[in-house]
C-alpha positions as CSV (number, residue, x, y, z in Angstrom):
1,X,95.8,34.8,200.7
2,X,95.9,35.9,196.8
3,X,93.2,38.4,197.5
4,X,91.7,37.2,194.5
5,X,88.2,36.8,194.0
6,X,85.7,36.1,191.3
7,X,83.8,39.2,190.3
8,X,80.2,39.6,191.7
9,X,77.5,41.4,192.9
10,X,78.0,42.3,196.8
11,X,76.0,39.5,199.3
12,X,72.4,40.7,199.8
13,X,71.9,38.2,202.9
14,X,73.8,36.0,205.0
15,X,73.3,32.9,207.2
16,X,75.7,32.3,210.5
17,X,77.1,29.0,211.1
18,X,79.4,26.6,212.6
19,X,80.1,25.1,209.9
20,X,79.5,25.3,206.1
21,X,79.9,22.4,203.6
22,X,80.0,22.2,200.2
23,X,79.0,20.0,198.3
24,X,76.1,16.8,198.9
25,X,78.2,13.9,197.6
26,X,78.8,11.0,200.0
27,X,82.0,13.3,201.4
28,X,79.4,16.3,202.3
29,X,76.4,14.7,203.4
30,X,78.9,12.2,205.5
31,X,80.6,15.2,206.7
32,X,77.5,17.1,207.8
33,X,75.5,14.5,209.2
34,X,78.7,14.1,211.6
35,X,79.6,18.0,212.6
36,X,75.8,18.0,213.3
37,X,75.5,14.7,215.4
38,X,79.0,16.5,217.0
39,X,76.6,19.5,218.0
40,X,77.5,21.8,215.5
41,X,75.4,24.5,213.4
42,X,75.7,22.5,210.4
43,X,74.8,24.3,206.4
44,X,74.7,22.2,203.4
45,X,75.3,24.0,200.6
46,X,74.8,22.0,196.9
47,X,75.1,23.3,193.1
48,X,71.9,21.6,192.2
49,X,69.6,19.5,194.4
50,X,70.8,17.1,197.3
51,X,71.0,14.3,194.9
52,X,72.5,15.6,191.7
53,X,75.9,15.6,192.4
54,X,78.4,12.5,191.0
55,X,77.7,10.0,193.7
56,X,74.3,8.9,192.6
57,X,76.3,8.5,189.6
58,X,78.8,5.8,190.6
59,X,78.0,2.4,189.4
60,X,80.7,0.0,190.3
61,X,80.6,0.6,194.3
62,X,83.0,0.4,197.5
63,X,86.0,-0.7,198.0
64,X,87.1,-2.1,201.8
65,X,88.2,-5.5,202.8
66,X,84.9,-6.8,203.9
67,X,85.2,-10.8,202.6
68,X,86.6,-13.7,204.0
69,X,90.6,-13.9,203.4
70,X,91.1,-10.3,202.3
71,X,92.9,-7.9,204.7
72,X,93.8,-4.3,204.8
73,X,97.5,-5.0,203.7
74,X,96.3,-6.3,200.6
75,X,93.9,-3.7,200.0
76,X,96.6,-1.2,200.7
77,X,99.3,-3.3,198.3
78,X,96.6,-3.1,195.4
79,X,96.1,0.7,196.0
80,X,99.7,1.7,196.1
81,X,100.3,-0.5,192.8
82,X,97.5,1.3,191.3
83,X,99.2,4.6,192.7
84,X,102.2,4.4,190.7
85,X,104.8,5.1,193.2
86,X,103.2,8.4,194.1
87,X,100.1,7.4,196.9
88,X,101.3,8.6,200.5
89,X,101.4,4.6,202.5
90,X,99.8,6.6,205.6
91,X,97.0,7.8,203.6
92,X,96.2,5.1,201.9
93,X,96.5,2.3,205.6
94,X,94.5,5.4,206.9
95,X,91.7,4.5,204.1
96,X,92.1,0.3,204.1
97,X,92.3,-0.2,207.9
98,X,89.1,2.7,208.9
99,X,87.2,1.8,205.8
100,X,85.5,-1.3,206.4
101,X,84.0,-0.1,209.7
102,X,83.0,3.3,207.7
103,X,81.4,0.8,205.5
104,X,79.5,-0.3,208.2
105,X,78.3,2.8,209.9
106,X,77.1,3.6,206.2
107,X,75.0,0.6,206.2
108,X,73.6,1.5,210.0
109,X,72.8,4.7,208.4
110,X,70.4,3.6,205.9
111,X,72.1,2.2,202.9
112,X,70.8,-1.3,201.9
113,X,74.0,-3.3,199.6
114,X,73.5,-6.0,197.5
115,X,73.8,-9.5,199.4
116,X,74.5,-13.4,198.7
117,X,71.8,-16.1,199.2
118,X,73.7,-16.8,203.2
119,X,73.0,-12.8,203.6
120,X,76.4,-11.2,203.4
121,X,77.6,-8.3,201.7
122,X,77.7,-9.6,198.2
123,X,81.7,-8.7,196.9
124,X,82.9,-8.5,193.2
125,X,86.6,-7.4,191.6
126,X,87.2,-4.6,189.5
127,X,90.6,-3.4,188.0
128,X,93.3,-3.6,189.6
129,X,92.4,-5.5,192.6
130,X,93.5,-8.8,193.5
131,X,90.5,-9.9,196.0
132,X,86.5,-9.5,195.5
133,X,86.3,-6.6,197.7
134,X,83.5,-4.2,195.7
135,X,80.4,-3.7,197.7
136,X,77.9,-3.1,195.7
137,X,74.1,-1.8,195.5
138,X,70.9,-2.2,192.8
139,X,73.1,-4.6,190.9
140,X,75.0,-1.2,189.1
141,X,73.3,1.3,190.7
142,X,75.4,2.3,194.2
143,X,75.8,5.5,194.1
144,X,72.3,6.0,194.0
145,X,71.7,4.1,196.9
146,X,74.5,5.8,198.9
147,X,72.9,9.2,197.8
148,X,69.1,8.1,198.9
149,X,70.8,6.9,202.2
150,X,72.3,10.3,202.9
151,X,70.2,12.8,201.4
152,X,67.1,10.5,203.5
153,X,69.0,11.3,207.1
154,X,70.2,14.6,206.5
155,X,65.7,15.4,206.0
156,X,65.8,13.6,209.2
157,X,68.0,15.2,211.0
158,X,66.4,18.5,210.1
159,X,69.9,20.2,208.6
160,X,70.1,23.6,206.7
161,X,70.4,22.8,203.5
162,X,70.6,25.7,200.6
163,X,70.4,24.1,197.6
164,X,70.8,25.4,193.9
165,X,73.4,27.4,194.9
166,X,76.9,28.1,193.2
167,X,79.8,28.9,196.2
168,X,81.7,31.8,194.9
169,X,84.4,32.7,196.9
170,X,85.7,31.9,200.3
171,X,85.8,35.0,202.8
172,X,88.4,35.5,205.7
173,X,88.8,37.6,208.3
174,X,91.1,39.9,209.4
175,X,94.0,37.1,210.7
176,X,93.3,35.5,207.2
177,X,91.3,32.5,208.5
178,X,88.3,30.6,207.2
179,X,85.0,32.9,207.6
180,X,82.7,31.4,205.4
181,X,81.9,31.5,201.8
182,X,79.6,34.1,199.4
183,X,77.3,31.9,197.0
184,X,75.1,32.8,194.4
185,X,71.3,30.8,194.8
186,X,69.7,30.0,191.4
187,X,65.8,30.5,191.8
188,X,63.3,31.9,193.8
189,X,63.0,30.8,197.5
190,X,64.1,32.0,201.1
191,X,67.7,33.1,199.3
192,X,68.2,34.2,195.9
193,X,70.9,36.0,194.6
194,X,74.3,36.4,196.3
195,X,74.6,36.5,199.5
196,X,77.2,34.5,202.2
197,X,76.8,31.8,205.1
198,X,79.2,32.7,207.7
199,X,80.9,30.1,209.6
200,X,84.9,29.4,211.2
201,X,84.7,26.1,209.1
202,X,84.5,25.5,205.3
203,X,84.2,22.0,204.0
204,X,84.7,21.7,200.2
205,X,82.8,18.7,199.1
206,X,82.5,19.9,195.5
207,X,83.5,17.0,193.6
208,X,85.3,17.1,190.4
209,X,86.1,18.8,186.9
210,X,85.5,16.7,184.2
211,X,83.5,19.2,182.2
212,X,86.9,20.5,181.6
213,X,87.0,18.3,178.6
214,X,84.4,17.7,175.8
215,X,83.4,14.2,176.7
216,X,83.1,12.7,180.4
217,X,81.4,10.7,182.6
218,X,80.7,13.4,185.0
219,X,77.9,15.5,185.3
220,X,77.2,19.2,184.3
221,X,77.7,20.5,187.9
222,X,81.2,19.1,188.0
223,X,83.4,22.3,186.5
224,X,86.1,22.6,189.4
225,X,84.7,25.2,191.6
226,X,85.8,23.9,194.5
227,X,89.7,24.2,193.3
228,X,89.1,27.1,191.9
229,X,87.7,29.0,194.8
230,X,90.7,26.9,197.3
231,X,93.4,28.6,194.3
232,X,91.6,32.1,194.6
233,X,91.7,31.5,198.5
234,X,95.9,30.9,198.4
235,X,95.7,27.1,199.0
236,X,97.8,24.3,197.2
237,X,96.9,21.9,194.7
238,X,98.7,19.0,194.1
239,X,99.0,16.3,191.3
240,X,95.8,18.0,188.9
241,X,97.8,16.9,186.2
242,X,96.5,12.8,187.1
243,X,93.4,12.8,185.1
244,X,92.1,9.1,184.9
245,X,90.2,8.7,181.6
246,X,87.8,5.8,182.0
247,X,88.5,3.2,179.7
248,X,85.3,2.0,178.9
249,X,82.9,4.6,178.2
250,X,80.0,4.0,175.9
251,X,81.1,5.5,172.3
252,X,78.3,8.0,170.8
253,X,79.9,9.1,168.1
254,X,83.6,11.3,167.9
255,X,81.2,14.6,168.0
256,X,79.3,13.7,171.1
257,X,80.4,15.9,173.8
258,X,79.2,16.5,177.6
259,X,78.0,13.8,179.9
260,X,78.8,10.6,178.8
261,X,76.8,6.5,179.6
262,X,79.6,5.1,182.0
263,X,80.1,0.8,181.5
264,X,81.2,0.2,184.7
265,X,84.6,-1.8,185.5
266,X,82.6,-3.6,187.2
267,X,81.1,-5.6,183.9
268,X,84.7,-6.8,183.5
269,X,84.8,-7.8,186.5
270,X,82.1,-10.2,186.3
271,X,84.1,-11.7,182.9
272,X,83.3,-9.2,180.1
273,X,85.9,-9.3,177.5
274,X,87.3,-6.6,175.5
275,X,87.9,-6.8,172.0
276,X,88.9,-5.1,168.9
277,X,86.6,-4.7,165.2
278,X,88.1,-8.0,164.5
279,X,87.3,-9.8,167.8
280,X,90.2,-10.1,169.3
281,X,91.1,-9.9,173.1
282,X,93.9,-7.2,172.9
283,X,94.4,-7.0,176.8
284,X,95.6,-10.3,176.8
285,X,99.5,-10.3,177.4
286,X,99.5,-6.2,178.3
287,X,99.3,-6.9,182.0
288,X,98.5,-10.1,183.9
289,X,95.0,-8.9,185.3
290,X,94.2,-8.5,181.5
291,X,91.0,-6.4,181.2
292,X,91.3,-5.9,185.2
293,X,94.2,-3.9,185.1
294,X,94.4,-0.9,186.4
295,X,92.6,1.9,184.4
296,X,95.6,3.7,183.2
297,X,96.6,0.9,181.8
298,X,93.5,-0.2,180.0
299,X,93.3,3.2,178.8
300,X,96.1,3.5,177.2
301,X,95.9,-0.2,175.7
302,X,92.3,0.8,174.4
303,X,93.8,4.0,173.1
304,X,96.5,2.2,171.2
305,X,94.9,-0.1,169.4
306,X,92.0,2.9,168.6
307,X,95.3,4.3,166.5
308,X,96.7,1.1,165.3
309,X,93.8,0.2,163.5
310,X,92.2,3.8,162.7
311,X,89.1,3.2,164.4
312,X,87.4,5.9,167.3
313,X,86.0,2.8,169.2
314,X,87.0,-0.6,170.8
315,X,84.4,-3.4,171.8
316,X,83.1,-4.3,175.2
317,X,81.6,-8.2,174.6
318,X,79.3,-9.5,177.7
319,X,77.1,-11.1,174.8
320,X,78.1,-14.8,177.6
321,X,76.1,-13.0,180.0
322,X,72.8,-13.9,179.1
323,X,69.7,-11.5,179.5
324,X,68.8,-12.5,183.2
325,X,72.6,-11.5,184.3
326,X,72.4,-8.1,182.5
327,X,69.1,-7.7,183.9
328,X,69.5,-8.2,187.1
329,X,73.3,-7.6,187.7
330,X,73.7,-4.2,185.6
331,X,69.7,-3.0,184.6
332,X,71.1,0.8,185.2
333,X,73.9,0.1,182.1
334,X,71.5,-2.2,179.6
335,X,69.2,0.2,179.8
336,X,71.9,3.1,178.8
337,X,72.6,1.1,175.9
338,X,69.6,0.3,174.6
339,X,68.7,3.6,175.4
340,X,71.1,4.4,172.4
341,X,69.8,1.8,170.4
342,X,72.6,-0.9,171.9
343,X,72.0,-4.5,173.1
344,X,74.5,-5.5,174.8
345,X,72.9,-8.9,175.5
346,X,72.8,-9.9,171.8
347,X,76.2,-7.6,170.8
348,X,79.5,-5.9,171.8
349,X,79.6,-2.5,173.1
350,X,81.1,-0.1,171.3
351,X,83.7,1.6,174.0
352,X,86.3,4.4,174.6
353,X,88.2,6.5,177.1
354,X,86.7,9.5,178.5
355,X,87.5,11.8,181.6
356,X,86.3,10.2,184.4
357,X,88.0,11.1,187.8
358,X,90.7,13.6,189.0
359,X,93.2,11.9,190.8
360,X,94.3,15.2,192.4
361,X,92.9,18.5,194.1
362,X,93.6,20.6,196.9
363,X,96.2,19.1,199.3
364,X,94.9,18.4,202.3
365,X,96.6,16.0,205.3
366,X,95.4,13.2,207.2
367,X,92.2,15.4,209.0
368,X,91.2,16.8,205.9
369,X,92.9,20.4,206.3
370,X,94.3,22.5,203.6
371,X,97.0,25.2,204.1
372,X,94.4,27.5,204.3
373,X,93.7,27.8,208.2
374,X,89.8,26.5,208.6
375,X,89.5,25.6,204.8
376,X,88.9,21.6,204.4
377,X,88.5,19.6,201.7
378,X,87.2,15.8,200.9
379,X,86.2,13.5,198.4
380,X,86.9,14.1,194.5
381,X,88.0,18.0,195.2
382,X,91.0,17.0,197.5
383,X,93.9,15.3,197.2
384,X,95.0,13.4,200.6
385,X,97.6,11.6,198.8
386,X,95.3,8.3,198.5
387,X,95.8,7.6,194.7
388,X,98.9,9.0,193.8
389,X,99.0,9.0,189.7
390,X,96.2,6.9,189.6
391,X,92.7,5.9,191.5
392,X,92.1,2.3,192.1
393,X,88.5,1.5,191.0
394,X,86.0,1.8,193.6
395,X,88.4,3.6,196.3
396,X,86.8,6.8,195.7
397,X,83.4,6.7,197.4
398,X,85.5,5.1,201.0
399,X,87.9,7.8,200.8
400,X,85.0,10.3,201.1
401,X,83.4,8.4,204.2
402,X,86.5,7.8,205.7
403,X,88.2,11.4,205.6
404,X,84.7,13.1,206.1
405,X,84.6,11.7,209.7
406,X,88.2,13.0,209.8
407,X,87.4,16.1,208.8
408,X,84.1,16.2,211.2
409,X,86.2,15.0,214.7
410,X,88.7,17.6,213.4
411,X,86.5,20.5,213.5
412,X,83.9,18.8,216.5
413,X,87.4,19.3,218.7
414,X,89.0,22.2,217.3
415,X,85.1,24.0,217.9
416,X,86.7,27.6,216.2
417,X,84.9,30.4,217.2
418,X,82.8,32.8,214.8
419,X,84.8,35.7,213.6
420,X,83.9,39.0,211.3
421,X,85.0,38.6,207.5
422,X,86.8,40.8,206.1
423,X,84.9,41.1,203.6
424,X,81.0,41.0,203.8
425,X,77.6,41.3,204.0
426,X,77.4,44.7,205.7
427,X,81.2,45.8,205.3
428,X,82.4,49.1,203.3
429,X,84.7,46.3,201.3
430,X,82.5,43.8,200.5
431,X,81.2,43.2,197.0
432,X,81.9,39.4,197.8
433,X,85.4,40.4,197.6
434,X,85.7,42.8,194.8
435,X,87.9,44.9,196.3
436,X,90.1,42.3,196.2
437,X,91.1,42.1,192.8
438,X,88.7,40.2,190.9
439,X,88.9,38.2,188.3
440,X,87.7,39.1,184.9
441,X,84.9,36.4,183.7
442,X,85.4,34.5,180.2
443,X,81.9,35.0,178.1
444,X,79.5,31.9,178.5
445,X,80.7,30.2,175.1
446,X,84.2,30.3,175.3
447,X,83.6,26.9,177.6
448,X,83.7,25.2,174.3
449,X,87.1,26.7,172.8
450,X,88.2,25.1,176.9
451,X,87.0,22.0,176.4
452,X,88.0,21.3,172.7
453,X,91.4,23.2,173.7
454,X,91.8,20.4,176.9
455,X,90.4,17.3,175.2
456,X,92.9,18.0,172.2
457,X,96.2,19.2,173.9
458,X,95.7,17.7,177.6
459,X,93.6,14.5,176.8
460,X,94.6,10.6,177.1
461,X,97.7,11.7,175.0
462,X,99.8,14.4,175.8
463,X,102.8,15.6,174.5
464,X,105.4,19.0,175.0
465,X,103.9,20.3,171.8
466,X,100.0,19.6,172.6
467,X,100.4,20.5,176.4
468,X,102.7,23.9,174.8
469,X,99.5,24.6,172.5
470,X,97.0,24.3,175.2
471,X,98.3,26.2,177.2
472,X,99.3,29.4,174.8
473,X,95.4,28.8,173.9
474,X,94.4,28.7,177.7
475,X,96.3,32.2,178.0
476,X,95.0,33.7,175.0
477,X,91.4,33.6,176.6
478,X,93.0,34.7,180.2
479,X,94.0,38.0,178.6
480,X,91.3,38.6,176.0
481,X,89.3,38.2,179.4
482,X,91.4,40.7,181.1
483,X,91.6,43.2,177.8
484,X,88.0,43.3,178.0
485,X,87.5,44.2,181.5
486,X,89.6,46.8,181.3
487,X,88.4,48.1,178.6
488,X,84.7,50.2,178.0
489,X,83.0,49.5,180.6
490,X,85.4,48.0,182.3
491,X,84.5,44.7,184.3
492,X,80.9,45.0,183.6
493,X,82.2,43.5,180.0
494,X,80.8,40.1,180.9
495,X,78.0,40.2,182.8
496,X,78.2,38.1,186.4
497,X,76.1,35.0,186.5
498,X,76.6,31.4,187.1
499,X,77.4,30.6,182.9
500,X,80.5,32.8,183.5
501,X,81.2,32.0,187.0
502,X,81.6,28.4,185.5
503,X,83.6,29.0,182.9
504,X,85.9,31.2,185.0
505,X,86.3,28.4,186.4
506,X,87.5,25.9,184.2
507,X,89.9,28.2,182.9
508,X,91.5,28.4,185.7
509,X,91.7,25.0,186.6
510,X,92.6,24.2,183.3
511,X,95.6,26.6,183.5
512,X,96.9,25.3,186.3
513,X,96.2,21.4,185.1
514,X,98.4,21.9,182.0
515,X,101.1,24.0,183.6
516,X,101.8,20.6,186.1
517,X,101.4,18.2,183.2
518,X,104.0,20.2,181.1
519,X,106.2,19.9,184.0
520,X,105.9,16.2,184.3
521,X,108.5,15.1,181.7
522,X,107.6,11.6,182.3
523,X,104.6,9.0,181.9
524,X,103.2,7.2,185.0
525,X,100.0,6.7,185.7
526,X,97.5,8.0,183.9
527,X,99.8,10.8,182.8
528,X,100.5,9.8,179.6
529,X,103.4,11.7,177.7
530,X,104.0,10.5,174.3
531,X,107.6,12.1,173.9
532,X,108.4,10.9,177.2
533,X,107.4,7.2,177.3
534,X,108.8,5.9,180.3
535,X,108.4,6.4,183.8
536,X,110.9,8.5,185.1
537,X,112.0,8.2,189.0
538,X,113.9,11.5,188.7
539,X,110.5,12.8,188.4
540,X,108.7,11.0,191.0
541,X,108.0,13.7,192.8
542,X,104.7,15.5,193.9
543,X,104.0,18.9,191.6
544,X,102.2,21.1,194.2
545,X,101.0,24.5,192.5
546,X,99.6,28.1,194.1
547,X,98.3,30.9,191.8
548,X,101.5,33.4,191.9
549,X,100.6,37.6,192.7
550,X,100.3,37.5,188.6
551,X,97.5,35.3,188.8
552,X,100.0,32.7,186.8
553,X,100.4,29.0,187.8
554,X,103.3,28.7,190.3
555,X,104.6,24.8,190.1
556,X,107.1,23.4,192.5
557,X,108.3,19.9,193.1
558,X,108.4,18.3,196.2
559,X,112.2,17.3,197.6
560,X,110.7,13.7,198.6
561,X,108.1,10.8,196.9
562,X,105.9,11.1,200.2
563,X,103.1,13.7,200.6
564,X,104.4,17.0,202.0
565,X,102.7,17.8,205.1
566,X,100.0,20.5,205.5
567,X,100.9,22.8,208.5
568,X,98.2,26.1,208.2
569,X,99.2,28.5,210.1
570,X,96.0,28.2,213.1
């Protein structure tokens, strides 16, 4: 353990638990609804409400090998193409061979997909796969569906759920194992403040950290908290530096920052083209999937030709549609669009990359455990070694139903018992851990100088000089941060609350994102190095980092290509 912790008020209240998760995304809710079927005393814990988190968000849909002719093995050859030499194989045959039965049980569980005229499960492509294996749901609208599916039998099933609530920290007890987590809830209601559920088992759920940069597709909740806390804790991270910048994001303008309209892959893969200002299909000849290749490569083909001709935007061209197509297939995206004054059945979208999904997170193995003993982690926030240097389209919402009912027979058999924390509610040391070393907090508005900082030196193109720039600017806010605490008045400089909880936050994962892509002296995957072009096997290694006793990114390469093990010391 770092004994590091963020720095807050001590926990005014406390629940007591089997198990905690974090997070109400298809990973947490899956996970939940599981431990609790399993018997245990399950807590949901979520930033905002039960539905705000990025999986009502997803458009595309599911990936499993589901259709007549299509097979695990060719789901799994597709996903470790799209990987770039760095997916673990037992991950990812752990994913393609349980998936389409997780599929299933998600369908006995309430969610209703889109189906043909015979009544199957109705199957389209997206990038980089060679079979029509996308389940999809409300034409573009999935995630929603997944979400209402979820969030509808965890209010049946009764489960404690705290919603608006920020997790701070996780708390241990004496042996160093998993003892809950302290949390700060946002409003009036049975909890406010900061207080701390108290359970054996902690399931981060949290999703990702696209609001690391200025423009993604993810929403405002998703600023890292769940690596940050796992970092804080003494857990691993691995491969942070795999950002996948969606490559076809609707353009508002090169100002426009925050949340961005996704286009779903999934509009190319029903035949939209993409072209340049002069109409041209530039994807032709880059790759033989052409506008279905995998993202990474669309991204940076999209990016190219954005600097080739000096324009901010390329074109997105589904005009061939027709309106009843784009009405009924994707009403979620025409109504984006014309929501911004774009008609994408009479013209071409105007497109461009924008963070999207982070391929890595906090290493977990096969059941979902970190090397923090009782600390798991599932869905965006982890990285089981499934995408490697880059996520195959639609893999991400299977990986969380597959490795949540991992992580929920993991826990259902292991049944830890409840121990003391260390640190809180009613301890002499509890403070929700400021007596261990807490962490100065970064004003409220410095989470633009971190986003501009990222999106400029860390972005789609990245070089030694940018990533050297970022990260001298990243450690110029970490000790004006820590110059200020120790200075008058002392930590009390900022004061605690979720704005600077946040942005504590993204500056740490931030810091330790740009220390790994410095590191990688290569390009592959979506880490794209513009001094160092060409994939590089000398590097194909996994880049697994741990905040050092000097709060600093430690990065250290794995001897092998495969996924290191986790072994926490139980």
């Amino acid at each position: 353990m770092t004994g590091i912790r963020l720095t807050a008020p001590a926990p005014g209240w406390a629940i007591d638990a089997d198990v905690v998760v974090v997070g109400s995304g298809v990973a947490g809710l899956t996970t939940a609804l599981r431990c609790a079927a399993a018997g245990l005393d399950t807590v949901v814990v979520t930033k905002a409400r039960l539905d705000d988190g990025s999986t009502r968000w997803a458009q595309g849909g599911i990936a499993a090998a589901l259709g007549e002719g299509d097979t695990p093995e060719q789901h799994l050859d597709d996903t470790l193409v799209a990987g770039a030499g760095l997916c673990d194989e037992e991950a990812v045959r752990t994913l393609v061979t349980e998936g389409p039965d997780a599929v299933r049980r998600l369908i006995n569980t309430g969610a209703h997909f889109d189906t043909t005229d015979s009544g199957d499960i109705a199957l389209t492509r997206e990038g980089g796969h060679h079979r029509r294996r996308i389940a999809h749901a409300g034409g573009d609208a999935t995630g929603a569906e997944i979400s209402r599916a979820l969030v509808g039998a965890v209010r049946e099933a009764a489960l404690h759920t705290v919603e608006n609530a920020l997790v701070l920290d996780l708390l241990t007890d004496a042996e160093g194992r998993t003892a809950g987590v302290s949390l700060h809830v946002m409003g009036e209601g049975q909890h406010d403040g900061v207080g701390a559920v108290r359970a054996p088992s902690v399931v981060l759920a949290t999703g990702g950290m696209g609001q690391v940069f200025s423009a993604t597709t993810n929403p405002s909740v998703s600023t890292g908290d769940g690596v940050a806390l796992a970092l804080r804790a003494g857990a691993e991270v691995s491969d942070l530096e795999f950002v996948q910048f969606h490559p076809t994001v609707l353009f508002l303008g090169a100002d426009s920052e925050g949340q961005q309209p996704l286009v779903s892959e999934a509009v190319r893969g029903e035949g939209a083209h993409l072209v340049d200002g002069d109409g041209v299909r530039f994807m032709l000849g880059q790759h033989e999937l052409a506008e279905l290749a995998p993202r990474d490569i669309v991204a940076k083909a999209i990016t190219r030709r954005m600097h080739e001709h000096g324009t901010e935007h390329m074109y997105l061209d589904a005009r061939h549609f027709g309106a009843r197509m784009w009405e009924q297939r994707f009403p979620t995206i025409l109504a984006a669009c014309r929501a911004h004054s774009i008609d994408p059945v009479t013209e071409p979208i105007p497109v461009a990359p924008a963070a999207h999904y982070a391929s890595g997170g906090v290493r977990t193995d096969l059941r979902g455990r970190t090397t923090v003993p009782g600390l798991y982690a599932c869905g965006e926030v982890a990285c089981t070694g499934v995408h490697g240097a880059n996520r195959l389209a639609s893999n991400s919402l299977l990986e969380g139903l597959v490795f949540a009912e991992r992580i929920a027979a993991d826990i259902a058999e292991a049944r830890p018992p409840r121990t003391e924390p260390a640190t809180g509610p009613g301890r002499s040391d509890d403070a929700a851990g400021t007596a261990d070393a807490p962490v100065p907090l970064l004003a409220p508005e410095a989470r633009t100088a971190i986003q501009r900082t990222m999106t400029r030196g860390a972005g789609v193109l990245r070089s030694a000089d940018s990533l050297a720039a970022a990260a001298e600017e990243l450690e110029a806010l970490h000790r004006d941060a820590a110059a200020d605490a120790d200075g008058p008045g002392g930590s009390k400089a900022v004061v605690p609350g979720v704005d600077a909880w946040e942005v504590t936050n993204l500056l740490l994962v931030s810091r330790v994102l740009v220390a790994a892509a410095r590191e990688r002296e290569e390009t592959r995957g979506c880490h794209w190095r513009e001094d160092r072009p060409d994939r590089d096997d000398a590097h194909g290694r996994h880049l697994v980092v741990r905040i050092a006793p000097d709060r600093t990114p430690a990065v250290h390469r794995t001897e092998t290509s495969a996924f290191p093990p986790v072994r926490p010391s139980d």
